[in-house]
N, C-alpha and C positions, 0 to 999 in steps of 0.2 A: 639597491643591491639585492642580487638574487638569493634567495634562499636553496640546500641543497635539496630542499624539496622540490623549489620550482625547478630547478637545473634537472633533477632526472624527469620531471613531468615537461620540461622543453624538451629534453633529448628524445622522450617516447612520442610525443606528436610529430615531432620532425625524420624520427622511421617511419611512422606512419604513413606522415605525406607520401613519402620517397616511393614506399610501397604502392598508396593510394598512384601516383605521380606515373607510376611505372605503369601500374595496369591502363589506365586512361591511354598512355602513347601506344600499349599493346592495343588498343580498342581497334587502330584502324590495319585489319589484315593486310599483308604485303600480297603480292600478285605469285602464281604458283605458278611458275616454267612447267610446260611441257613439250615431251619431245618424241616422237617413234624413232630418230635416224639411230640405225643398228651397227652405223662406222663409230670408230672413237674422232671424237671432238677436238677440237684445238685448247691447250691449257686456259684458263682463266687467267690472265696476271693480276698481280698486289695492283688495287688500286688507291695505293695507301697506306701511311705505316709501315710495318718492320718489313725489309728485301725477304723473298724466297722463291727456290725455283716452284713450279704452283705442279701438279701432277696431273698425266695424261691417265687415261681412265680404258684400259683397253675394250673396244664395243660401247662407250659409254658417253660420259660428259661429267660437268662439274654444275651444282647448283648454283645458280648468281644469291646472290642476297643482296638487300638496301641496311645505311645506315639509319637509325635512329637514334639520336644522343649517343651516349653509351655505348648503344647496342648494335650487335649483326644481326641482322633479323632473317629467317628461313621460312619457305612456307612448305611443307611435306603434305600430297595427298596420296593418300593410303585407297587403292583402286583397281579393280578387274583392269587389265594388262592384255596383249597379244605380243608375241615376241618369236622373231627369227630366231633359228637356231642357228641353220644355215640353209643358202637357197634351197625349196624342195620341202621344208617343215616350217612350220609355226605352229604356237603352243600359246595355250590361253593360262596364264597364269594370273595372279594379283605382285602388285609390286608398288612402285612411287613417282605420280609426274609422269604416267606415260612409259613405263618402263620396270623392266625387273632384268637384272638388279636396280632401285633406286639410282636415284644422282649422288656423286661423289658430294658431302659438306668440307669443305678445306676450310682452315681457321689458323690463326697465329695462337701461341700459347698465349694465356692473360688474357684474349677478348671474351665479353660479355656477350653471349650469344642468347638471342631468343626464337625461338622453334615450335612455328604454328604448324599441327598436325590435323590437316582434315579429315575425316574418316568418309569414304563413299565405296565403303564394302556394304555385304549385305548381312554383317556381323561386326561384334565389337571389335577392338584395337585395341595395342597400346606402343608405344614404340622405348628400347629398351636400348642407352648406349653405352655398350660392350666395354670394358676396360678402362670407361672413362672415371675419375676423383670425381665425387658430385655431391651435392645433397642426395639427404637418403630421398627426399620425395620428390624429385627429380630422377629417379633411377628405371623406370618404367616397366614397371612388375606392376600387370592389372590383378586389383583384389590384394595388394600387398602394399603397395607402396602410395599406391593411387587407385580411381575408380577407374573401370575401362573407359576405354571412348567409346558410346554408342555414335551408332548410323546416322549420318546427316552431322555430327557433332564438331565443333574444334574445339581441342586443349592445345596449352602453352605451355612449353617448357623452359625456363631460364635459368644458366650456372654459367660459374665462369669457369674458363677453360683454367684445370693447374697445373701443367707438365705436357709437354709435346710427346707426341709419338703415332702410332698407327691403330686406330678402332673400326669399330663395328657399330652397325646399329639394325633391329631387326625387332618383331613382336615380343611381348612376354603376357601376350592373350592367345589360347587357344593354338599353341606352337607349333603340333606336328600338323593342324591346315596349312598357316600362316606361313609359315617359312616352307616348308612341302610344296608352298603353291608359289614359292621365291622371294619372298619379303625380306630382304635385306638391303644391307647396303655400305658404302666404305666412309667414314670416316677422319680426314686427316689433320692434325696440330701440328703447325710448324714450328721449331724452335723461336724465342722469342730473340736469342742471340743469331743473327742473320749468317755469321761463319762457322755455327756450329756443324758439323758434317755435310757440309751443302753439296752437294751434285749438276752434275749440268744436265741432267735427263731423268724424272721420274715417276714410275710407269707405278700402274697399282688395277688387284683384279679380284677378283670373290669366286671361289668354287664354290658350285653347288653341282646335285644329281636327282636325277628323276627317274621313275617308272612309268612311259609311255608306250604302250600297245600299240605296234604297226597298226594305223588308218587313223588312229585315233589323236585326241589334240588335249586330251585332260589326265594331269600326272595320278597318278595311285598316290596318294597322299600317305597312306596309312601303312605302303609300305618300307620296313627298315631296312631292309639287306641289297634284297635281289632287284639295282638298278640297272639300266643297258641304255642313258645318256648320262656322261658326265662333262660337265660344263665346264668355261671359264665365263665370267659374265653371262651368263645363259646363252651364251652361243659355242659350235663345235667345231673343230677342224672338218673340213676347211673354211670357216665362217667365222675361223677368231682373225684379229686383226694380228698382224706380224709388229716387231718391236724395232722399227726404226733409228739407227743409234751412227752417229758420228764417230772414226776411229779416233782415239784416245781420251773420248770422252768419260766423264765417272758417271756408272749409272746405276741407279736403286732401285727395284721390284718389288711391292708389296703386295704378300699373296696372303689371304683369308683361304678359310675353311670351313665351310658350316653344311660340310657334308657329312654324312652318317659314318664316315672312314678313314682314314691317314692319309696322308700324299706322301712320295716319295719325287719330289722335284728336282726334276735331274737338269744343266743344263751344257751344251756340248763347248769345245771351245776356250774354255775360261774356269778358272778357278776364284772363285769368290767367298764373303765376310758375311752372317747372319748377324748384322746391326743391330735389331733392332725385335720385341713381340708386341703382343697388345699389353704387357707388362711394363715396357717402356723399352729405354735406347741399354743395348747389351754395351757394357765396359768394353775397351778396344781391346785391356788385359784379359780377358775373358773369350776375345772371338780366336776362330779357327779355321784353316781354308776351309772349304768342299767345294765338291764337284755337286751334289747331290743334298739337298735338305727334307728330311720329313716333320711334312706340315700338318700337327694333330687335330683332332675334331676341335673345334672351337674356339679355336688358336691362329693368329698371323707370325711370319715370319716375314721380314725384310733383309735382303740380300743385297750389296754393294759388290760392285767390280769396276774393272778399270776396262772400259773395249779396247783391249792394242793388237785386235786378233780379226784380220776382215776377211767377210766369209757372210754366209748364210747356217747360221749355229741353228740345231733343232735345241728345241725347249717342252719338256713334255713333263706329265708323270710317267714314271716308270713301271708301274701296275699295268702289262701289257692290255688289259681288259679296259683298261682304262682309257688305252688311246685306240676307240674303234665305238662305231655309232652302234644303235640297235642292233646289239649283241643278241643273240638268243644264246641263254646258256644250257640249256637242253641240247646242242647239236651234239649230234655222236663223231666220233673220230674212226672215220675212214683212209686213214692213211695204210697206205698197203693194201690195201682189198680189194682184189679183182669182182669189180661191178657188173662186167661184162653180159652174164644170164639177167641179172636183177631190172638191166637197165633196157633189156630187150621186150621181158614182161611188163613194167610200167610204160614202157611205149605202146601196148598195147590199150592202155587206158587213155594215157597225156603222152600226145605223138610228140610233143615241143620238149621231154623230158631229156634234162640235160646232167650227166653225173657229174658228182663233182668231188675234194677231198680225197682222193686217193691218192695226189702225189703234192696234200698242203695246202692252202687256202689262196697261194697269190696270186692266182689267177682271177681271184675277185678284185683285185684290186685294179686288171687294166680292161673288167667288163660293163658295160652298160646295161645289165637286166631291168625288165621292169618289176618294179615296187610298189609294194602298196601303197594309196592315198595316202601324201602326210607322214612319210618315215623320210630316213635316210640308209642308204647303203652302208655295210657295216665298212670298209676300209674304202677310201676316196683319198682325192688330191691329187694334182699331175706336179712334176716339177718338171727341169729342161731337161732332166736324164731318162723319165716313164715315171709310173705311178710310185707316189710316194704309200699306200697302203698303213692308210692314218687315219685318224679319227679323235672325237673325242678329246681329250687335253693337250694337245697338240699343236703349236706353233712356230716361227722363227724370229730368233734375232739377226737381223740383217744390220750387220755393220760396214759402215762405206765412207772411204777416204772422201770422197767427193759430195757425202751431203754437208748442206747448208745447217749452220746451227738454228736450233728452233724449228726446224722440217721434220715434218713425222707424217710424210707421206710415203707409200709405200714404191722403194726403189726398184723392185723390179727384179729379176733373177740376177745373181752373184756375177760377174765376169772373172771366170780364172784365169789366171797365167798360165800361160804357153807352160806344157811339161807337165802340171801342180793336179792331174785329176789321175787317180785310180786308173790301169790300164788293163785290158787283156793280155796275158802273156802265151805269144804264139811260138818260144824257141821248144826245145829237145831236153823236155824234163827229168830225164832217162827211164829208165823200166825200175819201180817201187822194189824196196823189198822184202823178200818171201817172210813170212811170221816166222821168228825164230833168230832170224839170218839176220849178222850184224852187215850193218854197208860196209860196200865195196872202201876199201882204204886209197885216202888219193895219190897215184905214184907220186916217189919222191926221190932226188937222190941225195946220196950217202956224199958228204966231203971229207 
């Protein structure tokens, strides 16, 4: 018969092993995905375990993982990156697996996850997940919580997952390089209950912003305000993927922030429910329509709606600066001013000199100028009507009676109905009138 000595001295070798047992099956690294393609990917499905719909990744993909016992195993390398923005630029950032933003991790609530992080920067790491319940030393703060990861090095991170919802993951070594130079990435926990708020489409993206100098391909890191690209995935209209969406289907958008600034996320068409932050799932007594959600620094918001509205809906921020590539914000505003003398003198320098701005900017949007090495023109994009004079945060939800479920290829321009489009009006509007002078009254007669 045991004694209750021996019983707690059995119970501490038998952590032990478990511990010991654990690291040994960590011994053998799992294989690291990587990927350049700068389309979004086809979902992952469960292969396994609790039903959910699995989330599309816009510009992106989703990491695979292998099981080991218990465990979902990950393998993260942290690494100099090249990345479209869109055709005409690319940008040498660091990010994960080939890519910045990293790969989407998707996980059920309650699994056991383990997360190998190799490091092949040319400086330490640490990787740090956002909003997630964890042990403290699993929480990845270098110099706090743990040691960085030097160069050449992998650490392991293991916790179980406790509450579903929408995270982040991104450095918590040397932050304004680190994340300046893109290092992030999304996060997702599905409910462990399979009809909790389930959706038949769901999309998921990470703002970020940069300071890049026309020709140039390496962000200003250090600076905090004055950017002129703002990202969805690190790619820009017209280089972000559109949101493919079947009519009446339910569909959910998860949008990070881990730019220097707010969003103001507007989307046309549809009124919708903020679900959900990196805080967890908002009470349904608590949600409220909008049209419009602002999305603060270092915060997610998820938005549900119902698509019963077909069309090609714009989806932007509303920060008109926002949706326009390599802004320069030094331009002066020449609206109204007769160029005519100015522009005849600078032809005597630069004969090819062409004015511009005196009657508004939209005439960039249906011109071909050339540009420097390596930029992008500030307003682009054609749609079937003329230049959409976009940029920047910028893209569409295309809803269509006729896609296939499970299809998130991109359908192609809207077909309207006979009658259903904005028209010119060519009748007899009368003569305006004069300031002062109420309108003419319409005759009438007296019975």
């Amino acid at each position: 018969m045991l004694t209750r000595r021996q019983l707690c001295e059995t119970a501490a070798l038998l952590a032990g092993a478990s511990a010991i047992s654990g690291r040994a099956q960590a011994a053998a690294i799992p294989e690291a995905p990587t990927t350049k393609t700068n389309t979004m990917q086809p979902p992952l499905a469960p292969a396994g375990g609790p039903s959910y719909q699995p989330v599309v990744t816009l510009n992106g993909w989703t990491l695979p993982w292998r099981q080991n016992g218990d465990w979902k195993e990950f393998h993260l390398l942290a690494e100099p990156v090249e990345r479209e923005f869109a055709p005409g630029m690319t940008v040498h950032l660091w990010g994960y697996n080939g890519q910045s933003p990293g790969p989407t991790i998707e996980c059920v609530e309650g699994d056991k996850v383990r997360i190998f992080v190799t490091n092949k920067l040319p400086e330490h790491t640490s990787v740090h997940w956002h909003g997630m319940i964890l042990p403290n030393g699993m929480d990845g703060v270098g110099g706090l919580t743990q040691p960085h990861i030097p160069p050449g090095k992998t650490f392991v991170y293991e916790f179980q997952l406790k509450g579903s919802g929408t995270f982040m993951y991104h450095p918590h070594s040397d932050e304004m390089v680190q994340m300046g130079m893109g290092m992030m990435g999304m996060f997702i926990v599905h409910p462990g209950d399979e009809s909790f708020r389930r959706v038949d489409r769901d999309f998921v993206f990470m703002m970020s912003s940069y300071a890049i100098d026309p020709g140039t391909s390496l962000p200003r890191v250090s600076e905090m305000t004055d950017f002129n690209m703002w990202s969805w995935n690190n790619r820009v209209f017209p280089g972000i993927d559109p949101l493919p969406v079947r009519l009446g289907e339910r569909v959910r958008v998860r949008i990070a922030n881990l730019t220097m600034t707010n969003h103001p996320i507007h989307l046309h068409g549809f009124h919708f429910a903020v679900t959900c932050t990196d805080g967890g799932w908002v009470p349904e007594t608590a949600q409220r329509p909008h049209a419009t959600v602002d999305v603060p620094v270092g915060e997610i918001r998820v938005i549900d709606f119902v698509a019963d509205n077909p069309g090609d809906w714009a989806f932007h921020c509303h920060k008109s600066h926002h949706t326009m590539n390599a802004m320069g914000h030094n331009t002066r505003n020449l609206i109204g001013a007769k160029q005519n003398q100015l522009t005849r003198a600078i032809r005597n320098v630069v004969p090819d000199y062409m004015p511009m701005g005196s009657a508004g900017m939209a005439e960039m949007g249906a011109m071909e100028m050339p540009l420097p090495d390596n930029t992008l023109p500030m307003m682009a994009g054609f749609g079937q009507f003329g230049p959409l004079e976009m940029g920047g945060m910028f893209t569409v939800v295309k809803v269509r009676e006729d896609l296939a479920v499970g299809d998130y290829k991109d359908p192609g321009p809207y077909k309207f109905p006979a009658g259903s489009v904005a028209y010119e009006f060519n009748g007899d509007a009368g003569a305006p009138p004069r300031s002062g002078e109420p309108p003419a009254a319409s005759p009438h007669k007296h019975r």
